[in-house]
Structure formats: C-alpha cells, structure tokens
SERO-4910 file (N, C-alpha, C, O; in steps of 0.05 Angstrom, whole numbers):
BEGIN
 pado doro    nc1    nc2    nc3   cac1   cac2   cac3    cc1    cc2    cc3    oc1    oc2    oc3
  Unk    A   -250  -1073    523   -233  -1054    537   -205  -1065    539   -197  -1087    547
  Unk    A   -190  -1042    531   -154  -1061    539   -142  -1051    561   -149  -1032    575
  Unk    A   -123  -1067    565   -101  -1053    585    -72  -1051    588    -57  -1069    582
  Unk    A    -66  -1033    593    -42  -1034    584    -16  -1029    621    -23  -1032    644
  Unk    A      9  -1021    610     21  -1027    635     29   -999    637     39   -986    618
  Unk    A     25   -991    665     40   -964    670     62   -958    688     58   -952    712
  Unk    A     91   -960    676    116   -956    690    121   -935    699    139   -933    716
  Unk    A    105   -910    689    114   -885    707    101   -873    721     96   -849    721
  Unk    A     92   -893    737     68   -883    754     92   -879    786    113   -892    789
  Unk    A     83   -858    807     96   -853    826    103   -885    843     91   -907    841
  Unk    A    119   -879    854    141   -911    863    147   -926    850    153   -948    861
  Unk    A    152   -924    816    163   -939    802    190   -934    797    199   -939    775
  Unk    A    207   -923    819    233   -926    820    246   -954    851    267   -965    855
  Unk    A    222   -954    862    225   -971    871    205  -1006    867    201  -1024    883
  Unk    A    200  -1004    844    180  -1021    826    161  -1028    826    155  -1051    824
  Unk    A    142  -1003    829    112  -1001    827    105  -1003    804    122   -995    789
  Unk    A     85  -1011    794     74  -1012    771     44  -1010    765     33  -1025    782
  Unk    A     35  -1004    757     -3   -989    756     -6  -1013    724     12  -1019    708
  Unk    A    -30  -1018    724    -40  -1028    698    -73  -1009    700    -90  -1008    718
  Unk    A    -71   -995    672    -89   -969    682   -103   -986    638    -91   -997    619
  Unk    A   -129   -979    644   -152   -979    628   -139   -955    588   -119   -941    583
  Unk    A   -154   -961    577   -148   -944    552   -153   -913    551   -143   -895    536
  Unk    A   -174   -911    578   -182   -874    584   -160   -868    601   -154   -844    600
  Unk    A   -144   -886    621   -127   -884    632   -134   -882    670   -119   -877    689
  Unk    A   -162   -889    669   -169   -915    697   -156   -921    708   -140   -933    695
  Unk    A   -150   -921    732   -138   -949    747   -147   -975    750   -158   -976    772
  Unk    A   -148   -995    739   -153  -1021    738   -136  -1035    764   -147  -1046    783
  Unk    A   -103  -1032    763    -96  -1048    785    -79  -1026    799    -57  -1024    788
  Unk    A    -84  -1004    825    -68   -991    840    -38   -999    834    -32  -1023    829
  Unk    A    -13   -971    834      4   -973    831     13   -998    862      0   -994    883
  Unk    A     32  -1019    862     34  -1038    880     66  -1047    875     71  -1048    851
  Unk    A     82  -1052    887    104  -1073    885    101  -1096    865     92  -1118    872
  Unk    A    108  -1091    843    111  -1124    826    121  -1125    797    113  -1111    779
  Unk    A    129  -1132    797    151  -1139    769    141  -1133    743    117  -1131    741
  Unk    A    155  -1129    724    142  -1127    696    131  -1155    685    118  -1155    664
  Unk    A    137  -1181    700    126  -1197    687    107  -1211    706     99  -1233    699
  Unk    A     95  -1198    736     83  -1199    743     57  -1182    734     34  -1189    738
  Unk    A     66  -1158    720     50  -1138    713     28  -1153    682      4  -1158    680
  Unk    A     54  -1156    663     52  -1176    643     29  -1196    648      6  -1190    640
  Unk    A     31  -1220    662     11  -1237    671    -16  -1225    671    -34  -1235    656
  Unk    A    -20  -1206    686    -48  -1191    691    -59  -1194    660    -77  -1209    653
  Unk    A    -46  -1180    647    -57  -1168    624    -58  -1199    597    -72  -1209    580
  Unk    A    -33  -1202    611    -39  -1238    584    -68  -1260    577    -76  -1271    556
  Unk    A    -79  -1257    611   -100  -1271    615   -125  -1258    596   -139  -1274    584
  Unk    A   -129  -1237    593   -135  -1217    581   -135  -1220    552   -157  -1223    541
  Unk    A   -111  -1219    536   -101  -1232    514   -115  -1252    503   -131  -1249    485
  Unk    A   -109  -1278    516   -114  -1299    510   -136  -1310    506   -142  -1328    490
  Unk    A   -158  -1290    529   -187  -1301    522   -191  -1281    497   -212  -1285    486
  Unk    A   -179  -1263    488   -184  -1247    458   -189  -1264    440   -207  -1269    424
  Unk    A   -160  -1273    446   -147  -1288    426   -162  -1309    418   -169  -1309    394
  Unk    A   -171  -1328    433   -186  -1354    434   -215  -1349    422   -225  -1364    406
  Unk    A   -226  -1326    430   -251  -1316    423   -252  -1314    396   -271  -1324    383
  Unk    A   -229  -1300    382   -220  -1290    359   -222  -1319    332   -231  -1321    309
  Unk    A   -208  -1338    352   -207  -1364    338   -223  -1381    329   -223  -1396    310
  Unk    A   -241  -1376    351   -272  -1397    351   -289  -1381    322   -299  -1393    303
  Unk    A   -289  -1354    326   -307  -1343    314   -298  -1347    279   -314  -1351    261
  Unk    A   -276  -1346    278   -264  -1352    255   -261  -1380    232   -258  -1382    208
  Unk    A   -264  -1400    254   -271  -1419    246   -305  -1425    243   -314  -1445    232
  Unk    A   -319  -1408    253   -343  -1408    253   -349  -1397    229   -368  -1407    217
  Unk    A   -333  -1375    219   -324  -1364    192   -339  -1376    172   -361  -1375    161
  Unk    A   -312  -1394    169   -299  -1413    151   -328  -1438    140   -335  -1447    118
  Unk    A   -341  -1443    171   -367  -1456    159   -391  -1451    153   -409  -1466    145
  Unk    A   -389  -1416    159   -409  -1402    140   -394  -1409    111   -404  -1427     97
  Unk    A   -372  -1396    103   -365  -1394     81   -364  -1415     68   -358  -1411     44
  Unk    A   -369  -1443     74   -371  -1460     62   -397  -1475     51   -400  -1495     37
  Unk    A   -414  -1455     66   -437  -1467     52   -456  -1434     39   -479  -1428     35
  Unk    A   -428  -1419     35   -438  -1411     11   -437  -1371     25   -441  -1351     12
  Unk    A   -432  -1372     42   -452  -1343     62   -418  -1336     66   -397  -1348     72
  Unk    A   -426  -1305     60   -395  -1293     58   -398  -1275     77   -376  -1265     81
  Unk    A   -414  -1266     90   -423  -1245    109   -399  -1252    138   -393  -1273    150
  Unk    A   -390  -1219    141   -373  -1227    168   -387  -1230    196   -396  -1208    201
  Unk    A   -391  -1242    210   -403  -1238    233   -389  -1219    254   -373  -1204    244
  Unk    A   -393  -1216    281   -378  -1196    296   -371  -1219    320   -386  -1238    327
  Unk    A   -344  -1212    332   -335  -1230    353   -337  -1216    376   -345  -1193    376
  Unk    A   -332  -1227    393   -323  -1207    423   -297  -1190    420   -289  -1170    432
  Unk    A   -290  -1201    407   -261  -1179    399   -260  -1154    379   -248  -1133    384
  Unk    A   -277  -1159    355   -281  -1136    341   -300  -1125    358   -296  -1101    365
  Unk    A   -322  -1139    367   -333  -1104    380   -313  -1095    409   -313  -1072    419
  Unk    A   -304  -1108    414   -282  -1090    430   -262  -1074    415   -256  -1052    424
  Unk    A   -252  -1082    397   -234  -1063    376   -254  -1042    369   -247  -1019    370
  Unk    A   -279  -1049    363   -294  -1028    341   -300  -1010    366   -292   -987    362
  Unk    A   -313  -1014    392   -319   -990    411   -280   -980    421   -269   -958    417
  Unk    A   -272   -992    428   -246   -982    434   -236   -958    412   -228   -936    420
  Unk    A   -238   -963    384   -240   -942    370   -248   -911    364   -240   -889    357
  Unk    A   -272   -927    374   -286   -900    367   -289   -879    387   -292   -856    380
  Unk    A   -289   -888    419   -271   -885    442   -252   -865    444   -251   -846    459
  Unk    A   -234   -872    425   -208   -859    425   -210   -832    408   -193   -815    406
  Unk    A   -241   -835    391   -233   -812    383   -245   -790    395   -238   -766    391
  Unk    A   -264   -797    412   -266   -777    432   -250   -769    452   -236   -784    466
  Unk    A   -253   -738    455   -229   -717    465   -228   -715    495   -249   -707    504
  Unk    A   -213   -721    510   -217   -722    532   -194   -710    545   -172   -707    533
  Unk    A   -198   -703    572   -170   -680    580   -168   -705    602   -184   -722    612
  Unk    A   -137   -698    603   -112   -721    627   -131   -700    652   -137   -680    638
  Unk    A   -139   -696    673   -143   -675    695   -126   -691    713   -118   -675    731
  Unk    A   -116   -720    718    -99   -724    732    -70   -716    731    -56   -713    752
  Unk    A    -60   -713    703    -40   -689    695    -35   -667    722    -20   -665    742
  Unk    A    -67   -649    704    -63   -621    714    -66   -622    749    -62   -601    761
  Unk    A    -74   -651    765    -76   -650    791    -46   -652    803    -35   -644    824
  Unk    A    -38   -664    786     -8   -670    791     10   -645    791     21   -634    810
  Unk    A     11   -640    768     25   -619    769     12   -593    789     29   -576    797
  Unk    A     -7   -590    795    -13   -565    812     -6   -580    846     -4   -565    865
  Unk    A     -5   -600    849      9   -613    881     34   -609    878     44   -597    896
  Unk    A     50   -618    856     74   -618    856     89   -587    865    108   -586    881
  Unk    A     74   -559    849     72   -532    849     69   -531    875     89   -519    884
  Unk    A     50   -539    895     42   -526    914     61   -539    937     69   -526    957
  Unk    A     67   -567    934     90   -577    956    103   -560    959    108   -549    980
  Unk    A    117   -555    926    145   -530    924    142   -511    946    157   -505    965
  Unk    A    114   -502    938    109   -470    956    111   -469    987    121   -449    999
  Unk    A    103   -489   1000    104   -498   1029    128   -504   1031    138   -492   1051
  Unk    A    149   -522   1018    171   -531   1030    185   -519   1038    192   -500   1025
  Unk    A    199   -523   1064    221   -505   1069    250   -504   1046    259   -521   1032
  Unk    A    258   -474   1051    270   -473   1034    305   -492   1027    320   -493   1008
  Unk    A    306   -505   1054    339   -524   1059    322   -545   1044    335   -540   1024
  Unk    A    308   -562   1037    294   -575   1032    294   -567    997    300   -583    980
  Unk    A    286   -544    993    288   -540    963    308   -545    947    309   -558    926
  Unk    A    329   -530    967    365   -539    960    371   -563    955    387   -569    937
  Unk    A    356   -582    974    368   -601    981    357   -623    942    368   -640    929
  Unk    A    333   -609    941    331   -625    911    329   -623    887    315   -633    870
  Unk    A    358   -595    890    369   -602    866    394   -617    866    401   -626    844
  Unk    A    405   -622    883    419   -646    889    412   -678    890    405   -693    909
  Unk    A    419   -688    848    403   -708    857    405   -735    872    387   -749    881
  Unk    A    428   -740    873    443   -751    895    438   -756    924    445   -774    940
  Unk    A    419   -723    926    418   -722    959    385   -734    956    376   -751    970
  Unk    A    367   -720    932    353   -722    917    327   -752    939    307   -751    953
  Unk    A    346   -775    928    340   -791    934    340   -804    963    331   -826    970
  Unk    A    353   -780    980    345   -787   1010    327   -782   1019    317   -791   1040
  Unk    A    317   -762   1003    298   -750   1031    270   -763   1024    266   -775   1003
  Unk    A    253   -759   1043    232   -769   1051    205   -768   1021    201   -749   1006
  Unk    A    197   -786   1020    163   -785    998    146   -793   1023    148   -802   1046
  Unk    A    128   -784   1007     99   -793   1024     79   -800    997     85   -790    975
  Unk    A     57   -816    999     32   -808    985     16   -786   1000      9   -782   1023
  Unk    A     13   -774    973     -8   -749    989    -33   -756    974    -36   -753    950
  Unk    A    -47   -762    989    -80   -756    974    -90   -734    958    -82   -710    960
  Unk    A   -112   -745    939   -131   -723    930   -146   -741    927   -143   -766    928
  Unk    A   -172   -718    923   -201   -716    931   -208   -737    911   -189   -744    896
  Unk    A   -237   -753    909   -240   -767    890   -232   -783    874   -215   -795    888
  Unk    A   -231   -795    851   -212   -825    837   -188   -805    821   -178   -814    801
  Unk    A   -180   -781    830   -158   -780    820   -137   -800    840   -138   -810    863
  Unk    A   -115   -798    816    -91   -821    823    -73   -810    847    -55   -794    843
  Unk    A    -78   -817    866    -46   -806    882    -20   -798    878     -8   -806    858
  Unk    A     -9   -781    897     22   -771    885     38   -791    906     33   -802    928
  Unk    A     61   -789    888     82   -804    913    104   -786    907    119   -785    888
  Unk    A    100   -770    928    118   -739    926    134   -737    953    135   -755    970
  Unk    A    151   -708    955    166   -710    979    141   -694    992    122   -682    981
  Unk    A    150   -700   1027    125   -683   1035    136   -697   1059    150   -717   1057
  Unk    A    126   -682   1090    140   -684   1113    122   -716   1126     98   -722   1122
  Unk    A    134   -727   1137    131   -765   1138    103   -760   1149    102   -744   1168
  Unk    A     86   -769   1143     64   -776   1148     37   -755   1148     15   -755   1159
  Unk    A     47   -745   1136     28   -714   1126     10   -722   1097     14   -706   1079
  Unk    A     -4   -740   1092    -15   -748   1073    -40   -727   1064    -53   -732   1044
  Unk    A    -44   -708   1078    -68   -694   1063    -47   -665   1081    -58   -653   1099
  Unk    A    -26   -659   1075    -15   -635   1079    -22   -613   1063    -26   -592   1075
  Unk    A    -25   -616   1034    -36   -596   1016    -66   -582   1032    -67   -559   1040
  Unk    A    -88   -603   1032   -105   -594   1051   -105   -582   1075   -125   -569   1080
  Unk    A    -87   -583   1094    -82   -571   1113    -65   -542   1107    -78   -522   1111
  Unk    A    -33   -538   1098    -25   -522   1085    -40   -505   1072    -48   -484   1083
  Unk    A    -48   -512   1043    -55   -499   1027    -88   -499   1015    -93   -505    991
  Unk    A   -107   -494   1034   -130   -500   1030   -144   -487   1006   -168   -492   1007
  Unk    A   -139   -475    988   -133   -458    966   -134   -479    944   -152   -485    928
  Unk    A   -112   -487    946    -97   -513    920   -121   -534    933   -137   -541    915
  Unk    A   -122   -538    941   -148   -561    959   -170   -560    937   -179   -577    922
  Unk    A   -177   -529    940   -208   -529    923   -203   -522    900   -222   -516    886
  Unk    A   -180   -522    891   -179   -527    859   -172   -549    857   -171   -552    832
  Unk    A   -163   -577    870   -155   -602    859   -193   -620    865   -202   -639    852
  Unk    A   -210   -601    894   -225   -615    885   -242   -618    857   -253   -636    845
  Unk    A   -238   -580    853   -257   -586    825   -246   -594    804   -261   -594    785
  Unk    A   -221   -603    802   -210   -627    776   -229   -658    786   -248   -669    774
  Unk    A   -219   -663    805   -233   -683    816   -264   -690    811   -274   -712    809
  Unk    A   -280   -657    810   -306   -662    790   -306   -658    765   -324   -668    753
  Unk    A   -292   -647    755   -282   -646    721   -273   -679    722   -287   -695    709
  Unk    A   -256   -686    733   -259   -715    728   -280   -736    725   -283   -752    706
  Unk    A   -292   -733    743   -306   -756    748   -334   -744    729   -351   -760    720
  Unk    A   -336   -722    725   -368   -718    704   -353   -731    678   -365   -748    666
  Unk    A   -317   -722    665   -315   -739    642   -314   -766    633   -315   -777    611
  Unk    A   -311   -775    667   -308   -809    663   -333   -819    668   -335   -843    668
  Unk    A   -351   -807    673   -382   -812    673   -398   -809    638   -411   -824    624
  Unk    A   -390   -787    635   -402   -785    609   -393   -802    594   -409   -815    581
  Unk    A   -359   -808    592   -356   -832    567   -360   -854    572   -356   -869    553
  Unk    A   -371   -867    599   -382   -893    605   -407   -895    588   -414   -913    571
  Unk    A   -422   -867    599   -448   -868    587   -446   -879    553   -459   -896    541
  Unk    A   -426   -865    545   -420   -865    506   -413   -890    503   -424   -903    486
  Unk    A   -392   -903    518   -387   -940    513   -408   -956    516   -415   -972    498
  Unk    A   -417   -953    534   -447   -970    543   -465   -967    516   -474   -987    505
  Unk    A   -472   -939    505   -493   -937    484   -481   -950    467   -496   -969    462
  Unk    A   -453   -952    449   -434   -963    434   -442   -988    434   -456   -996    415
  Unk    A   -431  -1007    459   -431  -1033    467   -452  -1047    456   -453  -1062    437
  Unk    A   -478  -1035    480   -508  -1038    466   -514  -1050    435   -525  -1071    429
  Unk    A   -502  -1023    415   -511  -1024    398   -493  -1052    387   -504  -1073    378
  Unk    A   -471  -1050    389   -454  -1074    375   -461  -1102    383   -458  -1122    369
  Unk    A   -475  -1102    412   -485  -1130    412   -512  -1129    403   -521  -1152    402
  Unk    A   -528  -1113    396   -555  -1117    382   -559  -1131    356   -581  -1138    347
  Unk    A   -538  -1134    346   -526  -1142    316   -507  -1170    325   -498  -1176    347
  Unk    A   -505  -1181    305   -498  -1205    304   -471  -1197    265   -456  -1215    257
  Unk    A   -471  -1186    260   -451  -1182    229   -444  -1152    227   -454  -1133    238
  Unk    A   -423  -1154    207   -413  -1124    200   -432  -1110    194   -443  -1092    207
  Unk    A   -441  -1122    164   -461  -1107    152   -485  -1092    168   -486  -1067    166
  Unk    A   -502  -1106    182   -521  -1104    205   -517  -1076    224   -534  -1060    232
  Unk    A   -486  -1078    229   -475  -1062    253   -468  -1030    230   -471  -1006    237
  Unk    A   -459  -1041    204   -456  -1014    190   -478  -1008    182   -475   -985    173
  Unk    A   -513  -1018    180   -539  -1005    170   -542   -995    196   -554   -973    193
  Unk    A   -538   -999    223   -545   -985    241   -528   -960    253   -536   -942    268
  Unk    A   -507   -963    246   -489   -943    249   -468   -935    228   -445   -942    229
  Unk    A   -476   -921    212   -466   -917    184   -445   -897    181   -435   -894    159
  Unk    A   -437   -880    206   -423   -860    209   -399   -867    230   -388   -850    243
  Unk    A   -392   -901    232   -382   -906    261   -367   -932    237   -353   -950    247
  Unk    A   -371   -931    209   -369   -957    191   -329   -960    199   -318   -981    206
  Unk    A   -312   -931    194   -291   -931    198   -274   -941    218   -249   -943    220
  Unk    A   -297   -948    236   -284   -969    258   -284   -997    267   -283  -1008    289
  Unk    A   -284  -1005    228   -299  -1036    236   -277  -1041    214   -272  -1027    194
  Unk    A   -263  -1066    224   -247  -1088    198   -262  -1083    170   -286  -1087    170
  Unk    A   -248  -1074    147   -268  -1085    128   -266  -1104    120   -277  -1102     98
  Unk    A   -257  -1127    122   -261  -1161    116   -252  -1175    150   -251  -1162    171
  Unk    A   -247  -1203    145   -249  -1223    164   -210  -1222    156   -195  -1231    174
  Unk    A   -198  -1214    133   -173  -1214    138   -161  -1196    150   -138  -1196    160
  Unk    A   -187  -1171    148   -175  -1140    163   -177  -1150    189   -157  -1145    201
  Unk    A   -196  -1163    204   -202  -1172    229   -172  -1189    239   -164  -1185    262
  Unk    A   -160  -1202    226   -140  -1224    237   -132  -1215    240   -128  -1214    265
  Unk    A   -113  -1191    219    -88  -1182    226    -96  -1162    257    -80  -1158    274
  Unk    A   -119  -1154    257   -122  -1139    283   -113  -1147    307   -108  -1129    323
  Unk    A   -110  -1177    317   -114  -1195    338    -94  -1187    351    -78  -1176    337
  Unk    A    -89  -1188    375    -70  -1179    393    -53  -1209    395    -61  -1233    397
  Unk    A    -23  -1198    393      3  -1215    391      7  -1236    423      9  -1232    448
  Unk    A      6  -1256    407      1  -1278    438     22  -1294    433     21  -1316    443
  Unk    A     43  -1288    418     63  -1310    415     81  -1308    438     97  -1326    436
  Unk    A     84  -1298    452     96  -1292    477     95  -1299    509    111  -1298    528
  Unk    A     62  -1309    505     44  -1312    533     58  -1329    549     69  -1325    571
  Unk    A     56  -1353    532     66  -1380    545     95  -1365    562     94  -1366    587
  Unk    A    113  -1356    553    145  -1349    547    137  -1328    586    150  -1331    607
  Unk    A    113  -1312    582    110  -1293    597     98  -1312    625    104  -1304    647
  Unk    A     84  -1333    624     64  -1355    643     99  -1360    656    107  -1348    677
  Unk    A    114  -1376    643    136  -1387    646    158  -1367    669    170  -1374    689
  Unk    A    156  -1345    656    173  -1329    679    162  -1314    698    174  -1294    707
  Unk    A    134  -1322    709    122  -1313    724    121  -1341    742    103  -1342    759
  Unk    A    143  -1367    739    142  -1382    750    109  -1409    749    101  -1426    765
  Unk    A    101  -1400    727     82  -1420    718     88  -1451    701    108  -1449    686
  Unk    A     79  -1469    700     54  -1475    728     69  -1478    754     93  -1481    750
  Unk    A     62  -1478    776     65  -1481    798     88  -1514    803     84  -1534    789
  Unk    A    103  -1513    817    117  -1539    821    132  -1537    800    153  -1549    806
  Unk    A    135  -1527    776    153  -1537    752    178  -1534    764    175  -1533    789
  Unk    A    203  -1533    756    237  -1523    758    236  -1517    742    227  -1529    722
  Unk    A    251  -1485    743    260  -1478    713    270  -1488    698    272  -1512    704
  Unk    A    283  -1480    669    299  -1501    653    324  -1482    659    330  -1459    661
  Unk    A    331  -1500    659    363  -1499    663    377  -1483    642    382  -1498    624
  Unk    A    386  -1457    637    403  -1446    616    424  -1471    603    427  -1493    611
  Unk    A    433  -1461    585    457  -1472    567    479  -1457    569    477  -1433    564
  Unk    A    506  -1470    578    521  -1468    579    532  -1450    569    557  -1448    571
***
C-alpha cells in the first residue's frame, strides 16, 4: 500500500497537511506540520521498500548463479502488483460529492452580508472557518460556518444531512468491498513464492507484474533523497546543522 502527501486538504493555508492511502484513506488526519515533516512519515515507508527490494535481489543473483533464472516475488512487487491492479478498479471520490454538497448548502443558510462579504477575497480571509462534521469516515470540511457550530448543516439543513449520510454509506460499502478485493489479491500473491507461480494462478492479472527482475528495479521507489529529507527534519537528534557556505 503507498502513501502519498495531501496539500489540499482543508487548513492547508495555514499548514495542514493529510497523508491519505492510494484509494484516498486517511492514514494521518489533516494536522499542523511541514512538508518535511509530512515527507518523514512516508520516507520510513520508502526505505523499508527499498531495503526489502535489495535483499531480495541479491537473493536473485544467488539463484542465478547456480544456474535458476526464475524471478521470485518481494514484498515490494506484490505491493506494486496489488497496488496495480487496485487502481484499475473504478471507484467514485463520494468525499468530493460530500464536499461539494456542504459547501452548496453552507451557501444556502448563510446570511446574505456574509455572502458579500466572500467575494471579497481580501476580506475573504477574515472571517470565521469552522470544521463541520459529517457522518461516518468521510473527511471533514474546514469551511466558513458560524464559530462553533460544527454539525450546523445537521441542525439547519436536515435535508442535506440525509443525503451526506447516504454518501457516507455509499462510502463506506466501497471502501469495504475493495478491502475485501486487496485482501483476496494479497492472499493470492503471498501463496506463491515467483512470477511464474503467481502468473499460473492468476493469468488474467499477468499485466501487473514486472516482466523481468530488471522490469522490477527500475520499479523501486526513488530513495536518493531520504537521508537529505531525515536531515531537515532535524535528524539525528543532537546533531547542528551544517553550516551553509558563504
């Protein structure tokens, strides 16, 4: 499973940042913290790829030397190979459409000096946000909305309520079902131990597998940076920076 970093998640003008899953999950709540605090999260992540990637490869090398050309499977290709096939299943954003129908329905409640007031974007940025809740693992809004009214939609507009809950079950039955499909995926990829093995059992899924151990390398996720990224996250602990050049 990867992760990646999400900058436009609500309060990222004041530097929130979300690190949300490949279906688009929340992994780490939008929170206060830097891009290279954000970075860190996900490097650790990286690295054990990476490392995994390496062992197995050299493990390779001493098949191939005594003769056995067969690729085996790492922890990383079957994460590439289910991540794949993952993606090609169709899945609808419903946190999108939850969004945008709060955003719609704030409009409708707000008073109207208040409406004025934001198209002015200038002024824009005075007035008040709140998080407003919704129902279930959809993502929260960080919208304008009167100070401390976090389930105002529900109160207001009990209407918009019972259509964000049933995204909220359109949600959560699609993020149930494709667990269910990774899990069967997963299963199968660790039942096998080689490509070949994994393509006689799944012969229709072959397009999501390296076809050699060179197609596999170039796959590896880019780690030349980590150290560079540990470093400006103030790692290790006790060091002093280095000193710029003049």
């Amino acid at each position: 499973m990867s992760w990646r970093i999400v900058d436009s998640c609500d309060g990222h003008r004041i530097g929130y940042r979300a690190i949300v899953d490949e279906d688009g999950e929340t992994i780490c709540n939008p929170s206060p913290m830097g891009d290279e605090q954000a970075r860190l999260i996900i490097s650790a992540q990286i690295m054990f790829r990476a490392l995994d990637a390496l062992l197995a490869n050299r493990f390779n090398h001493s098949f191939q030397n005594q003769g056995v050309t067969t690729m085996r499977l790492t922890k990383y290709i079957r994460e590439a190979f289910v991540r794949a096939a993952m993606n090609d299943v169709p899945q609808i954003d419903y946190n999108e459409q939850a969004k945008a129908l709060a955003e719609k329905t704030l409009l409708e409640i707000m008073p109207a000096s208040i409406k004025k007031l934001l198209k002015d974007k200038e002024a824009e940025q005075w007035i008040n946000r709140e998080y407003i809740c919704f129902p279930g693992r959809l993502q929260i809004l960080y919208g304008h909305a009167s100070r401390g009214d976090s389930s105002i939609i529900k109160i207001k507009k009990p209407e918009a309520w019972t259509e964000l809950v049933k995204l909220s079950e359109l949600a959560e039955t699609q993020r149930v079902r494709r667990e269910e499909l990774r899990r069967k995926l997963e299963a199968c990829a660790e039942s096998v131990t080689t490509r070949a093995a994994l393509v006689e059992l799944l012969p229709e899924f072959e397009k999501y597998l390296p076809a050699d151990e060179k197609a596999a390398i170039k796959t590896l996720p880019a780690v030349a940076n980590v150290v560079a990224d540990f470093t400006a996250a103030g790692w290790p602990k006790g060091k002093k920076p280095a000193r710029k050049a003049a």
